[in-house]
Structure formats: structure tokens, C-alpha cells
C-alpha positions in Angstrom: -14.7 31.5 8.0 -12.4 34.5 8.0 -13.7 35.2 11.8 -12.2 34.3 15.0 -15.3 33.1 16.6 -15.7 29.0 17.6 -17.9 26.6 15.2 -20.1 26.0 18.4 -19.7 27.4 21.7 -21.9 25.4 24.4 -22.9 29.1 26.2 -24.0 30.8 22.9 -26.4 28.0 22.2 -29.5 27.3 24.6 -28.9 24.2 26.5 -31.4 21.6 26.2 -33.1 20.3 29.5 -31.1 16.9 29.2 -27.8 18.7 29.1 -29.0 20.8 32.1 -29.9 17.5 34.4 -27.3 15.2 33.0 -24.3 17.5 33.0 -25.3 20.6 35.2 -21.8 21.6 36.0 -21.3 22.6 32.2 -24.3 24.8 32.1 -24.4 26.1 35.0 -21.2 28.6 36.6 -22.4 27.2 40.1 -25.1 25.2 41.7 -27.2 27.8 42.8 -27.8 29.3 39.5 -29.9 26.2 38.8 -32.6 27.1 41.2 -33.0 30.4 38.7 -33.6 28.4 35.7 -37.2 29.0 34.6 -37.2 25.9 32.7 -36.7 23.4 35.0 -39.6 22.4 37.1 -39.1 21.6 41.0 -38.3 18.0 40.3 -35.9 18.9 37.4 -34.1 21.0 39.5 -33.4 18.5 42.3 -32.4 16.2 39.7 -29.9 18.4 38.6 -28.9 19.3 41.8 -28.8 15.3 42.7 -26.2 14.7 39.4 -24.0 17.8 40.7 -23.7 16.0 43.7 -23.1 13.0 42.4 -20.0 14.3 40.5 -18.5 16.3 43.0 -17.9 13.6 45.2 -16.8 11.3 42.2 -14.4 14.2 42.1 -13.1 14.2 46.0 -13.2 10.5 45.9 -10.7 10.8 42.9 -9.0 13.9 45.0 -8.9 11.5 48.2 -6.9 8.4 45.3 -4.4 10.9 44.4 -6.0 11.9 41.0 -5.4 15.0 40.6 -7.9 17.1 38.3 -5.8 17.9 35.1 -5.1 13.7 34.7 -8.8 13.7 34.9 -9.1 15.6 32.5 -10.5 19.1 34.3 -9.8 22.5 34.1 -7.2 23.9 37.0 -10.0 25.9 38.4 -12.2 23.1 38.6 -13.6 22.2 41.8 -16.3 19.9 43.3 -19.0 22.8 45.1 -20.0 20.0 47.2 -21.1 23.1 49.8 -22.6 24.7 47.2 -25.0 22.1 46.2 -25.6 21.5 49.9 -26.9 25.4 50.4 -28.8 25.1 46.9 -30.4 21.8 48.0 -31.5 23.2 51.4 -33.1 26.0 49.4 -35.9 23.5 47.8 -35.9 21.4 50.7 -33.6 18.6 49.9 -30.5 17.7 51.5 -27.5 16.2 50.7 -27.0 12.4 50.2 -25.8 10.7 53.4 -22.2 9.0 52.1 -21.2 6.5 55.0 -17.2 6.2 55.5 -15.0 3.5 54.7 
């Protein structure tokens, strides 16, 4: 173990398909990268697409409460791409969920 590489590094190994649907933001560098993956069928990559979406507003709803990201345990640079799942949605069709206000 003499080298300075990581045990495991998530981007060296190939990401299964469940890690790609159920955690997309940590496979993919941004949402429209998804619709590249030759993996994923058409339905897999809306589902993806659906669970991005579903954490980035988790993550502007915790924004809007005055969590900011590091307490939540994020990385600085880390934000939700709400817009960017919208434009990669649009590109298969699909649109964002419609969130009614308070």
C-alpha cells in the first residue's frame, strides 16, 4: 500500500445502473450527461432525471429553511441544477414536476 492512490474511488469503478437512478448527482458531473449514458434505456433515464429533481429541490427547500449546504453535509460547490435537469428533461420530452407554493 506504499501508493498514494484511494482503496476505492466511485469514478474509477463503473457505476452500477441503481447507483445511476438512485443517486445520479454522484455519477453524473451534470444532468445532461445522463442523456449520453448508453446504458440507461429511455425510461431509466427519466428516472434518473426524476431523482435529480427530486434532490435539488430537497436542496432549495433546505436553502429556502436556512440550511446551508456544508451543515448538510455538501461540498461548497454544490448546487441544485434545477435548470439543468429542466433543459435535459425537455430533451426526452419530459418536464419538470409542477411544485405548488405554500
Amino acid at each position: 500500500m506504499g501508493r498514494n492512490t484511494p482503496l476505492f474511488s466511485s469514478k474509477s469503478q463503473p457505476a452500477s445502473k441503481s447507483q445511476k437512478l438512485n443517486n445520479p448527482s454522484t455519477q453524473f458531473s451534470k444532468p445532461a450527461e445522463i442523456l449520453d449514458d448508453p446504458t440507461l434505456s429511455q425510461e431509466e433515464r427519466k428516472t434518473a432525471l426524476d431523482t435529480w429533481e427530486q434532490d435539488a429541490r430537497q436542496l432549495v427547500t433546505a436553502s429556502n429553511e436556512g440550511m446551508p449546504g456544508k451543515q448538510e453535509g455538501l461540498r461548497a460547490g454544490d448546487h441544485p441544477r434545477l435548470s439543468e435537469v429542466g433543459q435535459a428533461k425537455s430533451k426526452i420530452g419530459a418536464r419538470l414536476k409542477h411544485k405548488p407554493s405554500h
